[in-house]
C-alpha positions in Angstrom: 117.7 73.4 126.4 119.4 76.8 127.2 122.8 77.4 128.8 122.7 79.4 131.2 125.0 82.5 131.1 127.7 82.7 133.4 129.1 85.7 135.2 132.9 85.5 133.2 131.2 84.6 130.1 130.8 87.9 127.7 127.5 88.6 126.3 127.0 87.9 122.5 127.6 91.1 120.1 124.2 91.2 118.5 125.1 91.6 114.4 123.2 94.5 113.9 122.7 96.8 117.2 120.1 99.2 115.6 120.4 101.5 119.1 123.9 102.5 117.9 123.0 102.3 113.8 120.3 105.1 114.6 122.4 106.9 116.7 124.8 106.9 113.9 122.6 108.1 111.3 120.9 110.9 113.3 124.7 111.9 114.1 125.1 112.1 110.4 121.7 114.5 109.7 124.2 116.7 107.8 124.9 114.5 104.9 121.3 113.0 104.7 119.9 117.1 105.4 122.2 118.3 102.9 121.2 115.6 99.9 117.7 116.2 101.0 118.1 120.0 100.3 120.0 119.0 97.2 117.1 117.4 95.8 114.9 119.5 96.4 116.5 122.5 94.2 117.4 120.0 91.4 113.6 119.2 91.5 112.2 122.9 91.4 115.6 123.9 89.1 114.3 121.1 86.5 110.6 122.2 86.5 112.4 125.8 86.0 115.1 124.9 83.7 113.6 122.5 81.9 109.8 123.4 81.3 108.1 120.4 79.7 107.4 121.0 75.5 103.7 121.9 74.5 101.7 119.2 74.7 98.4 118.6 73.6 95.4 115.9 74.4 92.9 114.0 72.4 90.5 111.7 73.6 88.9 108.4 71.3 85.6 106.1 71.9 86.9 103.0 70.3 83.9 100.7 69.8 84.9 96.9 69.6 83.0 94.0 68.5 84.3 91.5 71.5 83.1 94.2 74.5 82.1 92.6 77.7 80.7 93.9 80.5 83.7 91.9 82.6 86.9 93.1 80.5 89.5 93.8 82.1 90.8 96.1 79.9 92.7 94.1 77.5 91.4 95.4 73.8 91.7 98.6 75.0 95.5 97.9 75.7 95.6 96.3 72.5 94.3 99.9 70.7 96.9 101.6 72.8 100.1 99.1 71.4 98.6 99.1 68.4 98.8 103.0 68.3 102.4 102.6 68.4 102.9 100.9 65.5 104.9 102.7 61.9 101.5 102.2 59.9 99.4 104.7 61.9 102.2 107.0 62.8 103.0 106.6 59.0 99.5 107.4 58.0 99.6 110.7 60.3 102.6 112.2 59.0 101.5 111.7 55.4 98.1 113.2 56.6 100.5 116.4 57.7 102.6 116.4 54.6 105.8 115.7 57.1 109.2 114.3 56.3 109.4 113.1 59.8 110.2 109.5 59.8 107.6 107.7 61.7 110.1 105.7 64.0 111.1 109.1 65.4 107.1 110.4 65.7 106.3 107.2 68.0 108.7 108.2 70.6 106.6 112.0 71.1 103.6 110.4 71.2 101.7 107.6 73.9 98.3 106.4 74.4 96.5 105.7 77.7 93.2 103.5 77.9 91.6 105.1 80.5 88.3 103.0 80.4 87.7 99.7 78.1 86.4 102.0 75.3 88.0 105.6 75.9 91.7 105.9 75.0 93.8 109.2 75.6 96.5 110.4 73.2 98.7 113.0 74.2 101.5 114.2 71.7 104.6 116.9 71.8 105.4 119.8 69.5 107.7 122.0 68.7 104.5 124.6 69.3 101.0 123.9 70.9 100.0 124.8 67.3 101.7 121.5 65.9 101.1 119.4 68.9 97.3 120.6 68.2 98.3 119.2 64.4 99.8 116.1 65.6 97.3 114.9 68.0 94.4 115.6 65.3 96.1 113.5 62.5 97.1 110.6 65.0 93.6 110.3 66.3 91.7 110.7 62.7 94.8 107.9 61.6 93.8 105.7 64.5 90.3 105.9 63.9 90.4 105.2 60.2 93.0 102.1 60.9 90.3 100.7 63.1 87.2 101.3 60.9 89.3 99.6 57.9 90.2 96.8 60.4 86.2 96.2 61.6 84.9 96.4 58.0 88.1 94.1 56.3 86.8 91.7 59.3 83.1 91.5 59.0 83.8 91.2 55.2 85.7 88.3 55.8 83.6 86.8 57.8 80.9 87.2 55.6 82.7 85.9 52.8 83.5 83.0 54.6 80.1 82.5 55.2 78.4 82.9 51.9 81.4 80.5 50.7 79.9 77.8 53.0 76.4 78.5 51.8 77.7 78.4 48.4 79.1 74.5 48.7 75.8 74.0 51.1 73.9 75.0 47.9 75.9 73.0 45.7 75.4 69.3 47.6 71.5 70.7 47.9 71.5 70.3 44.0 73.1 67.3 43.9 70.7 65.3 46.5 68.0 66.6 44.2 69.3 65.2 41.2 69.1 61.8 43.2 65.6 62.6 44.6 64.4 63.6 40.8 60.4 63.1 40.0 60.2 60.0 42.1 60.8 56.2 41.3 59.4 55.5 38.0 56.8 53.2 36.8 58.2 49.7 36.9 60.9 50.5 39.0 60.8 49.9 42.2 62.7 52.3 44.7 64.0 51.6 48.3 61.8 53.3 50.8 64.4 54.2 53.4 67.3 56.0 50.6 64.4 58.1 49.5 63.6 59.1 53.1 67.2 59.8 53.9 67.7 61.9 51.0 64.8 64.1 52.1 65.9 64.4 55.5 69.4 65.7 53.9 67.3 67.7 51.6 65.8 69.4 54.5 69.1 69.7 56.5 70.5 71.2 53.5 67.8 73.9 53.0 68.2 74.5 57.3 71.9 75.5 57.3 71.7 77.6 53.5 69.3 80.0 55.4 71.5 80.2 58.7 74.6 80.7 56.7 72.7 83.3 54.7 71.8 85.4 58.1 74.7 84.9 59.7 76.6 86.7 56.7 73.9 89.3 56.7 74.4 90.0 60.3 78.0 90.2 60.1 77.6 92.7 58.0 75.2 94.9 59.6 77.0 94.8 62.7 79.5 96.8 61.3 77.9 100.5 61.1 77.3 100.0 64.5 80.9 99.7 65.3 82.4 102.1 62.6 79.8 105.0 64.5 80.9 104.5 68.2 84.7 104.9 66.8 85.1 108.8 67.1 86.9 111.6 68.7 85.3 112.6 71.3 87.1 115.2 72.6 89.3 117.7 70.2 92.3 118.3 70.3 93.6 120.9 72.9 96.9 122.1 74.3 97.4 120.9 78.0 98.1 123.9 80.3 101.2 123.9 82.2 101.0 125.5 85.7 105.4 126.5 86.6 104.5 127.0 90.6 102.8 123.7 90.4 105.6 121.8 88.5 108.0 123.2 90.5 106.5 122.2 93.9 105.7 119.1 92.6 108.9 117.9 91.4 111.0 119.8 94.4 108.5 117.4 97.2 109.8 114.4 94.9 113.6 115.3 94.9 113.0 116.4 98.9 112.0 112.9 99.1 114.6 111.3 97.1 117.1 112.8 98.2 116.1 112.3 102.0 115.9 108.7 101.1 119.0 108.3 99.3 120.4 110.1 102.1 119.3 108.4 105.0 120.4 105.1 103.1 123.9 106.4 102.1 124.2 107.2 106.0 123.0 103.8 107.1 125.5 102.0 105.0 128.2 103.9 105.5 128.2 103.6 109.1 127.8 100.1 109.0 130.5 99.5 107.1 132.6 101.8 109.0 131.9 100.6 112.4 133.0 103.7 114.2 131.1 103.2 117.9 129.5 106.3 119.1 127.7 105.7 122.3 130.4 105.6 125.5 129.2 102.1 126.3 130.8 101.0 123.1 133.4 103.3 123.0 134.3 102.3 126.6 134.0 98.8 125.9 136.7 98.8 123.0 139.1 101.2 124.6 139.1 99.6 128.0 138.6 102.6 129.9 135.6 104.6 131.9 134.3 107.3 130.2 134.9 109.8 133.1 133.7 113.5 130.9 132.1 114.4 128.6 132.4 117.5 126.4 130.0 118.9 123.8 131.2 120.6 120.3 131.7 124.4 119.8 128.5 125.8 118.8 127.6 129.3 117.7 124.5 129.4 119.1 124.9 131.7 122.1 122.9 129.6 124.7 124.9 126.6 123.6 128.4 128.5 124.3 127.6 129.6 127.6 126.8 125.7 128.6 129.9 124.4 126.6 131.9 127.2 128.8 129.8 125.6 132.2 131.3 121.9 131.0 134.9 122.6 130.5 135.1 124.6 133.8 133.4 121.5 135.3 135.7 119.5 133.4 138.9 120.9 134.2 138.3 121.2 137.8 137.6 117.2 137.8 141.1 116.7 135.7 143.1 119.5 137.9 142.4 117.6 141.0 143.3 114.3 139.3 146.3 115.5 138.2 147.3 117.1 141.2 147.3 114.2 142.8 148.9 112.3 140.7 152.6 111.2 142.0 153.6 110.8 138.0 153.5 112.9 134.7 149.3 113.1 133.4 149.2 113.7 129.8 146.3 114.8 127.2 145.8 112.5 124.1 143.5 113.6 121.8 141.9 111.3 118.9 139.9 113.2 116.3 139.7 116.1 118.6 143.5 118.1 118.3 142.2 121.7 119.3 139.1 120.2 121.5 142.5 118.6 123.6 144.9 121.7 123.1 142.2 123.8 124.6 141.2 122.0 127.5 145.2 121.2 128.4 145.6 125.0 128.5 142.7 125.3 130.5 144.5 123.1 133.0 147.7 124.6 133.0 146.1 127.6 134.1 144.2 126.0 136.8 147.3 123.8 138.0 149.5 127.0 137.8 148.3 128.1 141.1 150.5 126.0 143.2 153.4 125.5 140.7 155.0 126.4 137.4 152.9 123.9 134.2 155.1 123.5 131.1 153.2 122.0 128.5 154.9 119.7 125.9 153.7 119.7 122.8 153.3 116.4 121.1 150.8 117.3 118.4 151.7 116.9 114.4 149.4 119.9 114.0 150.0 123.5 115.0 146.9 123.9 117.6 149.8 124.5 120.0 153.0 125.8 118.2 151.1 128.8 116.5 149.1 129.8 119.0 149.5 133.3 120.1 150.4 133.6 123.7 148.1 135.1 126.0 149.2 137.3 129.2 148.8 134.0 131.9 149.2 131.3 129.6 151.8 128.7 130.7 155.0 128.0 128.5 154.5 125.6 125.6 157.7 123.2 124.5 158.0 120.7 121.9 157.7 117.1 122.7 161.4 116.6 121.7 162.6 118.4 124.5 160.4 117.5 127.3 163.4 115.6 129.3 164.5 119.4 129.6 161.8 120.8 131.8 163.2 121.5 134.9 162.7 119.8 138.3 160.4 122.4 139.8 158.0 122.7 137.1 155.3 120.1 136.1 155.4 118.6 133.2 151.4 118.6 131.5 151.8 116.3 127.7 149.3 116.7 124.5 149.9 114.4 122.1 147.6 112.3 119.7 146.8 108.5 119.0 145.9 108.7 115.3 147.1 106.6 112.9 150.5 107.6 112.4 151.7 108.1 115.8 154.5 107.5 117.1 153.7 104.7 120.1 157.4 104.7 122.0 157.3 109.0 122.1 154.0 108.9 124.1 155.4 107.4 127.6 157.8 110.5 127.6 154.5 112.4 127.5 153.1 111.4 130.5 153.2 107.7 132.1 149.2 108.6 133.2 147.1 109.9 130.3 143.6 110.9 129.7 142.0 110.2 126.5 140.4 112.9 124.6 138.1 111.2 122.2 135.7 112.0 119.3 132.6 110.1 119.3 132.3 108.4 115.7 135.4 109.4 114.5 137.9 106.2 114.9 136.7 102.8 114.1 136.7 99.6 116.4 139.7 98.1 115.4 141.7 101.5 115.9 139.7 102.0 119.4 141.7 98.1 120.1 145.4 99.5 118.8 145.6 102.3 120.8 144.6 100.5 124.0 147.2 97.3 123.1 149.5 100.2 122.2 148.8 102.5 125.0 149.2 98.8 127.3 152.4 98.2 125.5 154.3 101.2 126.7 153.0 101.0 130.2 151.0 104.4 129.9 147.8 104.0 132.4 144.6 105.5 131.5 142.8 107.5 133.6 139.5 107.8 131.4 138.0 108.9 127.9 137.2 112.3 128.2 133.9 112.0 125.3 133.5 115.1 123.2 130.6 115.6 121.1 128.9 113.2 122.8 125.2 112.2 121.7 122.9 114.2 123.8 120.5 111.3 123.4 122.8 109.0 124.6 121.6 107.2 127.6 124.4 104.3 127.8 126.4 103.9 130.4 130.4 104.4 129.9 131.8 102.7 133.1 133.7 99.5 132.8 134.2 97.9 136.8 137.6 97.4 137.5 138.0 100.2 140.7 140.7 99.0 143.3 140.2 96.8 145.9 138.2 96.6 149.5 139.4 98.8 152.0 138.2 98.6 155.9 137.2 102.6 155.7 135.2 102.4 152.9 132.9 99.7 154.0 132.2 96.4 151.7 131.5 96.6 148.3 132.0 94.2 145.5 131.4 94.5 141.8 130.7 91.6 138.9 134.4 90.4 137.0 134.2 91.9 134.0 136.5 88.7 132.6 139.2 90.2 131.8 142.0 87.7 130.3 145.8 88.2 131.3 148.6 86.6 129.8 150.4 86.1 126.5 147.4 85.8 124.7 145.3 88.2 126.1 143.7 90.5 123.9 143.7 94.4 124.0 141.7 96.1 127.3 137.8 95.7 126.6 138.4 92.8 124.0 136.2 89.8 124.5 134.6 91.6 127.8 131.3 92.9 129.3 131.2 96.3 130.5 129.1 96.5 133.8 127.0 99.0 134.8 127.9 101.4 138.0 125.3 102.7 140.4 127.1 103.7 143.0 127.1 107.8 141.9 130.0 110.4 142.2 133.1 109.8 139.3 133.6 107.0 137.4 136.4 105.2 138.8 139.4 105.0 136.1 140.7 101.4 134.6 144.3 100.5 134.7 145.4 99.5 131.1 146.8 96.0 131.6 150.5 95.6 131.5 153.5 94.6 133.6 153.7 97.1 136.0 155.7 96.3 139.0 154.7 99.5 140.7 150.3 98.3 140.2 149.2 95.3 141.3 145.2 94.7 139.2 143.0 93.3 141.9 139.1 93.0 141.1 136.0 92.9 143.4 134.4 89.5 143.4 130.6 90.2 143.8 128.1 92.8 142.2 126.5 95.9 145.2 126.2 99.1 145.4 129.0 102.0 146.5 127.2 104.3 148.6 128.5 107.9 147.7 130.2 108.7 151.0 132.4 105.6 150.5 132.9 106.8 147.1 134.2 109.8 148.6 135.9 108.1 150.6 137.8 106.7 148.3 
């Protein structure tokens, strides 16, 4: 029996989400693409670099005297192991008149039964003209090693034979000294020795003539075999084709280096955990993704639809800004000039009505080294930005990577927007800032996403938009169970982001704190927001 989920219980984190480990990997094509291309020119560099020696080939009908139709190929494995042995490589060298020790011969050389009878020897020279040499001598060595071996067995075999006979022959002569010329006269004899001992007599002469063909069989059998050992096919140098080698080993190192890359992608982003789709990234951070921003590109169709987004995305923040009744600042996180740009992008558009200071929080120099352009608003270091005067508004960048300092981020901007890398900070970073940025009563307007997967099809909208209002009609939304108090954990911890169909912008989540100025008030039932009360709104 099944419990049945409730509505403030979170769903269970599934321990392997392979959605966001592909996602993950294909983000990461550059390391897996670049080993792939790595192996491939160490594959065609070794078939260039290092050409394999001359080699030559020899080929051997090795005739046994246990052949069966149904072998599975075992003597012929045996000829092959036994090829490797110091006594035939030690009968080739002295066949070649070589000081090579025989130990060192065995490791240029291998055989390879191709059927039960036919074995293949291939050997490396110095010079096809000595691997021609080698492989000659090895093959005349193995052949005479097996000749030697059939005849020193069928001799002994025969011998063992006639050595029966032999002692057969011997108790023959002994049962007819007891037989003799019959009983003699006067003498009576028993009736049934005498017939035993001619039944023995006749047993006797039976197994002398076996054993006597037997051991002449054994022996005849043996031409047989020594004739069907030979070479069969000379000696000859093996042809080496470079273009072949080199597309043949470059396809393996494509392949093992695609593998080993796609592998050493996989594991590392396990390990890692950095979440890259926005429901993830939304979940841990506690806020709506509210943009999204794609990476420079150079490709020139690309650039002119990066340009489109950040006009599109700095008219969405200019008017959240502008009506904003406290200071809005930009915090970037893996993304410093990605957040430098676009906050100059809004100063511009926000200096229309007013004078925009920007205060420079960054530890880099995107801001302080940038050369001025005719328009651009006045940048000031985020030591001084209690010193921007009372007509001007105030516009923060600062950053939330490890290192920064938490308490310097409220005189930023007591509103932020969050300027995010996708795959860049891992989970448990993603749960420090937002404690953090809870901590020191900074609000978070949204994650602005930048190079976002274009595959991505998540949604990045956590449900926790203000409360019912008589204008904008009645519209609940599921509690996203949310725990407040001492104990609570950081904004998206333990929670389930729900889904928003109701069109427009994503509404923005309050980080939870203290604020006397907010009260946090949630919808109690899941509908739909029609887009004019959106507007509304």
């Amino acid at each position: 029996m099944t419990t049945p989920a409730t509505p403030d219980a979170p769903a269970p984190a599934p321990l392997l989400d392979l959605h966001s480990l592909v996602v993950a990997v294909r983000r990461r094509r550059r390391l897996w693409t670049a080993l792939a291309l790595l192996g491939l020119l160490a594959g065609a560099a070794v078939a260039v670099l290092l050409p394999p020696p001359p080699t030559a080939v020899t080929k051997v009908l090795v005739a046994h005297q246990q052949d069966q139709p149904n072998d599975p190929g075992t003597l012929i494995r045996t000829d092959a192991a036994l090829l490797h042995t110091t006594r035939i490589a030690g009968e080739a060298l002295k066949a070649m008149k070589s000081p090579e020790e025989p130990a060192d011969f065995m490791e240029d050389y291998e055989g390879l039964g191709l059927t039960n009878n036919l074995l293949q020897i291939t050997v490396t020279g110095a010079s096809e003209a000595e691997a021609v040499a080698r492989a000659g001598a090895l093959a005349d060595a193995f052949v005479a090693d097996h000749v030697r071996r059939v005849r020193e067995a069928a001799d002994a075999e025969a011998e063992t034979l006639l050595e029966q006979q032999g002692r057969m022959r011997e108790e023959l002569d002994r049962v007819n000294e007891a037989i003799g010329d019959g009983p003699p006269q006067g003498r009576p004899q028993d009736a049934a020795d005498m017939e035993s001992l001619f039944a023995r007599r006749a047993e006797l002469t039976s197994r002398i003539t076996d054993f006597g063909q037997r051991a002449a069989e054994a022996r005849v059998g043996t031409p047989r075999l020594v004739a069907g050992t030979r070479i069969v096919d000379a000696p000859r140098v093996v042809r080496h084709s470079l273009p072949g080698t080199a597309v043949t080993n470059a396809a393996i190192g494509l392949v093992l280096g695609l593998a080993l890359g796609l592998a050493v992608a996989a594991v590392t982003s396990v390990v890692a955990d950095r979440p890259v789709l926005r429901r993830d990234i939304a979940a841990h951070l506690g806020a709506s993704v509210i943009a999204e921003l794609p990476r420079r590109t150079a490709a020139p169709w690309r650039r002119r639809r990066t340009r489109a987004a950040r006009a599109r995305l700095t008219t969405s923040l200019t008017r959240s800004v502008r009506s904003s009744a406290e200071p809005v600042s930009l915090l970037e996180l893996g993304c410093a000039r990605a957040a430098s740009d676009l906050a100059l992008d809004l100063a511009r558009a926000l200096a229309a009505e007013r004078p925009v200071v920007v205060v420079d929080g960054l530890p880099g120099p995107q801001l302080s080294d940038r050369r001025p352009k005719p328009g651009d608003p006045a940048v000031v270091d985020g030591g001084r930005a209690a010193d921007v005067p009372p007509g001007e508004r105030g516009l923060g960048v600062g950053s939330v990577a490890p290192g920064t300092a938490w308490t310097d981020l409220r005189h930023l901007g007591t509103r932020t927007v969050l300027v995010v890398r996708a795959g860049h900070a891992g989970t448990a970073w993603l749960h420090t800032v937002a404690r953090q940025l809870a901590e020191q009563r900074v609000a978070v307007i949204g994650v602005v996403l930048i190079d976002p997967d274009p595959r991505d099809r998540t949604d990045g909208t956590l449900w926790d938009g203000p409360p019912t209002s008589p204008h904008t009609g009645p519209h609940t939304s599921p509690p996203t169970g949310r725990r407040t108090g001492p104990d609570a954990g950081p904004p998206g911890h333990g929670e389930r982001p729900a889904r928003w169909n109701g069109g427009g912008t994503s509404h923005a989540v309050q980080a939870v704190g203290d604020d006397p100025r907010r009260t946090e008030r949630r919808p109690t039932a899941a509908a739909r927001v029609p887009d004019s009360d959106q507007e509304a709104r």
